[in-house]
Short mmCIF file of the C-alpha atoms (twelve columns), coordinates in Angstrom:
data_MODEL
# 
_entry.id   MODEL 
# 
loop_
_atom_site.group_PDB 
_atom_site.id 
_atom_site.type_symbol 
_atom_site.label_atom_id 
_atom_site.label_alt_id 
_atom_site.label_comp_id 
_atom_site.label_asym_id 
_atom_site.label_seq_id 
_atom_site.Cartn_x 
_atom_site.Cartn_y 
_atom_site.Cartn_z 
_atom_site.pdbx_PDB_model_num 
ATOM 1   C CA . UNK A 1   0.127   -15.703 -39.295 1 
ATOM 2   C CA . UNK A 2   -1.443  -15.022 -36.154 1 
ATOM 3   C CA . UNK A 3   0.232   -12.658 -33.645 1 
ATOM 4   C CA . UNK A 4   0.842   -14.031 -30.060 1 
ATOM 5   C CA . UNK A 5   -1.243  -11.871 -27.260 1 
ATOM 6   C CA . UNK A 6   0.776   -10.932 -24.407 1 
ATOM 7   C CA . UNK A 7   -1.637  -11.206 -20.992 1 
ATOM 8   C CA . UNK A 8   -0.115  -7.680  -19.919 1 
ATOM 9   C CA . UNK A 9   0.145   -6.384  -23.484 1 
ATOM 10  C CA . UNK A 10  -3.360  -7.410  -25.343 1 
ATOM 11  C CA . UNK A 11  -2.993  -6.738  -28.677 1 
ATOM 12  C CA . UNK A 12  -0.708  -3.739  -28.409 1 
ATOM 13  C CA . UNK A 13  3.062   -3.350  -27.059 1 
ATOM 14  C CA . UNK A 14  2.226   -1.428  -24.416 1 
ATOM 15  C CA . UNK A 15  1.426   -2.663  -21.053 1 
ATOM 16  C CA . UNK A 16  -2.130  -2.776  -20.221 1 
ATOM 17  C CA . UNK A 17  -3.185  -0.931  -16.535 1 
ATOM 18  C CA . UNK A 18  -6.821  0.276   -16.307 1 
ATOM 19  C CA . UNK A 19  -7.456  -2.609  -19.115 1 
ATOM 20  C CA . UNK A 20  -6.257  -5.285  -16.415 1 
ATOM 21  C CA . UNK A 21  -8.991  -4.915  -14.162 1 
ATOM 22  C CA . UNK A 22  -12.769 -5.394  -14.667 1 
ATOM 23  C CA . UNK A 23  -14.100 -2.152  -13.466 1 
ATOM 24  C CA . UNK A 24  -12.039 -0.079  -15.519 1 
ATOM 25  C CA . UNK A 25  -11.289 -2.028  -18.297 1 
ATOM 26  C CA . UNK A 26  -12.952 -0.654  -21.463 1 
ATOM 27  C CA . UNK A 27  -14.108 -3.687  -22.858 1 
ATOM 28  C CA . UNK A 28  -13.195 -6.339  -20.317 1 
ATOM 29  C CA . UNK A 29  -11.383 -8.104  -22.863 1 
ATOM 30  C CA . UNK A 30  -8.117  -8.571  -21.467 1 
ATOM 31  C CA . UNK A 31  -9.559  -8.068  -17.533 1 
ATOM 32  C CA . UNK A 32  -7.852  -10.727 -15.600 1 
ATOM 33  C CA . UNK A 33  -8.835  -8.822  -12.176 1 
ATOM 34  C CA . UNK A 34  -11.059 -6.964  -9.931  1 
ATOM 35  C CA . UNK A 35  -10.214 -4.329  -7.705  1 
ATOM 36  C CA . UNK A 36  -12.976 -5.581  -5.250  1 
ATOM 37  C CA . UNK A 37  -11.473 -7.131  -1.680  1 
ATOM 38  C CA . UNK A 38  -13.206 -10.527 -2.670  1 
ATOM 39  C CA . UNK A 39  -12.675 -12.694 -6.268  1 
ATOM 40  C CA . UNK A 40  -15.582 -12.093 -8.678  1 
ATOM 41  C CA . UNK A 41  -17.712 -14.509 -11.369 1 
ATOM 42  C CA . UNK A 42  -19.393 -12.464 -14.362 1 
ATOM 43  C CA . UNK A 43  -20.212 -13.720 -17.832 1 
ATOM 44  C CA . UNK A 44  -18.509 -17.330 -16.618 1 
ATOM 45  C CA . UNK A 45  -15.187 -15.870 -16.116 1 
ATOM 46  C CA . UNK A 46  -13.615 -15.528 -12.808 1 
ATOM 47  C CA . UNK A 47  -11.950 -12.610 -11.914 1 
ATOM 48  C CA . UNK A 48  -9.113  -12.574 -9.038  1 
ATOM 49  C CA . UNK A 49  -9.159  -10.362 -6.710  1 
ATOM 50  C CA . UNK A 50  -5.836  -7.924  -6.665  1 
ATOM 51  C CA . UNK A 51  -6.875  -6.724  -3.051  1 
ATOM 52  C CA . UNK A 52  -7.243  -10.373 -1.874  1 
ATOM 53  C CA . UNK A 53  -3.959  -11.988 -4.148  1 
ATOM 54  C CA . UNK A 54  -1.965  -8.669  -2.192  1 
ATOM 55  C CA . UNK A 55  -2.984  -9.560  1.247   1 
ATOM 56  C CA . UNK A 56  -2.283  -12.897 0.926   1 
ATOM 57  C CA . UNK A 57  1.012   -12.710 -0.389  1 
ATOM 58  C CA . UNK A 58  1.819   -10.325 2.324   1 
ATOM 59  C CA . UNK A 59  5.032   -9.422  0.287   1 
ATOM 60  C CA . UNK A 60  6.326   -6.030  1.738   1 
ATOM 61  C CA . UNK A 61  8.468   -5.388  -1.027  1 
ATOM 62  C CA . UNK A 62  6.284   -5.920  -3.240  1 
ATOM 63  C CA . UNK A 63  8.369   -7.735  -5.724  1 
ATOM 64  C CA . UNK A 64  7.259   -11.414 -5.989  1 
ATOM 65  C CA . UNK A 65  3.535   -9.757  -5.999  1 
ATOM 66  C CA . UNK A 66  4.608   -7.638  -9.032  1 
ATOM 67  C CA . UNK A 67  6.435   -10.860 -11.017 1 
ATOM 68  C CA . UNK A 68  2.942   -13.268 -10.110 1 
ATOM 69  C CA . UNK A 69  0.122   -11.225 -11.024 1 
ATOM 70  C CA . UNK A 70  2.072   -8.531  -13.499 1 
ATOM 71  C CA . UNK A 71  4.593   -8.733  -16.275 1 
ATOM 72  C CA . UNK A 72  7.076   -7.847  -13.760 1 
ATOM 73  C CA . UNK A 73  8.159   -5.229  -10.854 1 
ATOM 74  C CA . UNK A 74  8.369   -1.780  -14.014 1 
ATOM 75  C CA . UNK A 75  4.726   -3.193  -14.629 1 
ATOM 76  C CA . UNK A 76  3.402   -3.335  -10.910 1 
ATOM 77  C CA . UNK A 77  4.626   0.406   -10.246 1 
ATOM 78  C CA . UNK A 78  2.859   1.502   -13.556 1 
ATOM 79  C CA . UNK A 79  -0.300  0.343   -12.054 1 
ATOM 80  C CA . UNK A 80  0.225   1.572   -8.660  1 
ATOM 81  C CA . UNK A 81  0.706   5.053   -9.847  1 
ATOM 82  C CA . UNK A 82  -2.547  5.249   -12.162 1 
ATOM 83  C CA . UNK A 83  -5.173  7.607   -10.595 1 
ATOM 84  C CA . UNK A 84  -7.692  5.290   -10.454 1 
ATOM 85  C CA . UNK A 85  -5.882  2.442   -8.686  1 
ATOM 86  C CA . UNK A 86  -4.160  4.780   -5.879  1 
ATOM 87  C CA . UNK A 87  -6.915  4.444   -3.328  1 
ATOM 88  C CA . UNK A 88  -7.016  0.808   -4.055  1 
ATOM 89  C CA . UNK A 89  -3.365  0.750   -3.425  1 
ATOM 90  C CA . UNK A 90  -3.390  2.397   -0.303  1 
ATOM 91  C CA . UNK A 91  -6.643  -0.070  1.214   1 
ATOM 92  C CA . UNK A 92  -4.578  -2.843  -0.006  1 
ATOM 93  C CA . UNK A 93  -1.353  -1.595  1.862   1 
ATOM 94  C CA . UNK A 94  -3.327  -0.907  5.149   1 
ATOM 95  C CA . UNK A 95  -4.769  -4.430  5.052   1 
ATOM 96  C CA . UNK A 96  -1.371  -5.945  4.649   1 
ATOM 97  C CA . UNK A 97  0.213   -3.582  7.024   1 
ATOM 98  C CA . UNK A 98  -2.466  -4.583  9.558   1 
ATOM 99  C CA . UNK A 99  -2.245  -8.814  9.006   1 
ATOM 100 C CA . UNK A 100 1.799   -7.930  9.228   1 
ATOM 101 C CA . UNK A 101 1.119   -6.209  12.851  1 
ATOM 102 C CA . UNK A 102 -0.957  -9.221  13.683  1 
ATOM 103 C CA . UNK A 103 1.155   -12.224 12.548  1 
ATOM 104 C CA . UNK A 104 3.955   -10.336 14.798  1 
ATOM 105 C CA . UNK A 105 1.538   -9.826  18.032  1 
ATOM 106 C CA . UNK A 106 0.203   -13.715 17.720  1 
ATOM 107 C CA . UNK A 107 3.811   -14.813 17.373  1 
ATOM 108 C CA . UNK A 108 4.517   -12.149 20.685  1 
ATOM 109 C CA . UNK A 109 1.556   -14.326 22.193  1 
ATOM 110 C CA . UNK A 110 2.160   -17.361 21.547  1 
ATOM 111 C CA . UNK A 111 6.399   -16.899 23.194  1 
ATOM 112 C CA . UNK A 112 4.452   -15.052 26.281  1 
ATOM 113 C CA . UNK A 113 2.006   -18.070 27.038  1 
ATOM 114 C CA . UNK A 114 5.048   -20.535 26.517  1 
ATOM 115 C CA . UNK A 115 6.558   -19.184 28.796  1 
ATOM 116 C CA . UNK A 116 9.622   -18.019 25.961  1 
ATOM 117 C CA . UNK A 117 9.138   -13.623 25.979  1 
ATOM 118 C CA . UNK A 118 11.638  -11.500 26.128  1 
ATOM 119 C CA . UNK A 119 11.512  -8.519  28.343  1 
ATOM 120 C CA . UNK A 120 11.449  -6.518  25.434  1 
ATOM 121 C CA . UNK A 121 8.252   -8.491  24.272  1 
ATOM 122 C CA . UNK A 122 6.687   -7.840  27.674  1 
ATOM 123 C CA . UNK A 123 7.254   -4.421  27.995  1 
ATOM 124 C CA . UNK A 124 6.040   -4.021  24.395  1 
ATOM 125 C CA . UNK A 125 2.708   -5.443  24.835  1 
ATOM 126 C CA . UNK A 126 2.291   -4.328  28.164  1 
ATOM 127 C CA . UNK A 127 2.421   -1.000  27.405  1 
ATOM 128 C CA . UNK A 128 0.340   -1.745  24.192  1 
ATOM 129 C CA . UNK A 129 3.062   -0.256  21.861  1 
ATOM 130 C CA . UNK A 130 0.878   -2.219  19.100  1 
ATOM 131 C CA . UNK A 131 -0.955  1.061   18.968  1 
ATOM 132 C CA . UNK A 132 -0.907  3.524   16.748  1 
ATOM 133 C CA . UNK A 133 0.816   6.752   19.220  1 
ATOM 134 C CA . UNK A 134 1.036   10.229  18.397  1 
ATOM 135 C CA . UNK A 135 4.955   11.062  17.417  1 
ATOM 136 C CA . UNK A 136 7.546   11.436  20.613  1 
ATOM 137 C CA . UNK A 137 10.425  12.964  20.819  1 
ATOM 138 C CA . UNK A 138 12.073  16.507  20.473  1 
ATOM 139 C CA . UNK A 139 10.202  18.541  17.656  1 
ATOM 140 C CA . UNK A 140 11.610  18.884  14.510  1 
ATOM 141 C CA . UNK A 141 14.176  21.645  13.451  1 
ATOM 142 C CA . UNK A 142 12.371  24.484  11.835  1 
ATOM 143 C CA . UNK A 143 14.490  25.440  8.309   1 
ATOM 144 C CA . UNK A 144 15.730  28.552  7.857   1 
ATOM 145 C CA . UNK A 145 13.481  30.172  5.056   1 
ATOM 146 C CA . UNK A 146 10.619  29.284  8.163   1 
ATOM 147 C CA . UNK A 147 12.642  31.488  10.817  1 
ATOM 148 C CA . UNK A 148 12.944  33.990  8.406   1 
ATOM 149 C CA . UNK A 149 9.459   34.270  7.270   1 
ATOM 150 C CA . UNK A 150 8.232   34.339  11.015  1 
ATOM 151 C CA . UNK A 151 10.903  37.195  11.669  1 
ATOM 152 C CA . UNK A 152 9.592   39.072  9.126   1 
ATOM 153 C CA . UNK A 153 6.109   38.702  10.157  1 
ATOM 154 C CA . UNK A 154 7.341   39.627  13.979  1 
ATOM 155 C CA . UNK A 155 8.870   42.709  12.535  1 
ATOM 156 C CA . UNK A 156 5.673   43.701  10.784  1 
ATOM 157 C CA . UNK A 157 3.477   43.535  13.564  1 
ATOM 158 C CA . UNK A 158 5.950   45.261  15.126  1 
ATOM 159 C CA . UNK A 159 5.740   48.110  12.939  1 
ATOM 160 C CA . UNK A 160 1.742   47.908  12.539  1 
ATOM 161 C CA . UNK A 161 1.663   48.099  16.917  1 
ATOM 162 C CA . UNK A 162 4.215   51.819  16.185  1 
# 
């Protein structure tokens, strides 16, 4: 009586992370990915890229990502919080963030040589507000413990200076 090998599981009940992915994966066993932006061939297998499969999807919520390439959404944030796989995370995220920015400006584009923009869509690309701007707007509200601590250093400079 064979036992039936879960994809996410291996052999075990626990859901495989570092395992998953050919660079970290002990053995390579159960690797079904690479954490490399581009798909990868060794030993006649072919290895998905996660990078690549994320971008594509272009899935901000990540949830349809999580229940196609993981054994569901609790899986996907097991693997996104593993040490190894944060900085991985966070390339993937600025790729997708970036192709999301640029489907919106082509589509801003396309309605401005059609003759179809909005003033809103004009304004925005004339004044390039595709660009990453340093924060406007009034400051934000020091807390309480902060006024307090720079009283107290006011008051001891204050008594250093007597």
């Amino acid at each position: 009586m064979s036992e039936e090998i879960n994809k996410f599981k291996g052999n075990g009940t626990k859901w495989l992370t570092e395992g998953l992915f050919l660079e970290t994966s002990v053995s390579g066993e159960f690797a079904l990915y690479t954490l490399q932006p581009w798909d990868k061939k060794q030993d006649g297998k072919h290895y998905l890229s996660i990078h690549k499969a994320f971008v594509e999807m272009c899935d901000p919520s990540e949830w349809q990502f999580a229940n196609k390439y993981f054994d569901g959404y609790q899986h996907w944030l097991r693997v996104k919080e593993q040490k190894f796989f944060v900085p991985v995370y966070q390339a993937m995220l600025e790729e997708m963030q970036a192709k999301i920015q640029y489907t919106a400006i082509a589509k801003m584009l396309d309605a401005v040589y059609e003759g179809e923009a909005s003033q809103a869509t004009l304004a925005y690309l004339a004044n390039k507000g595709y660009l990453d701007k340093a924060a406007v707007g009034k400051p934000k509200r020091q807390k309480p413990e902060d006024k307090a601590k720079l009283y107290s250093i006011k008051n001891d400079l204050e008594r250093m200076k007597a």
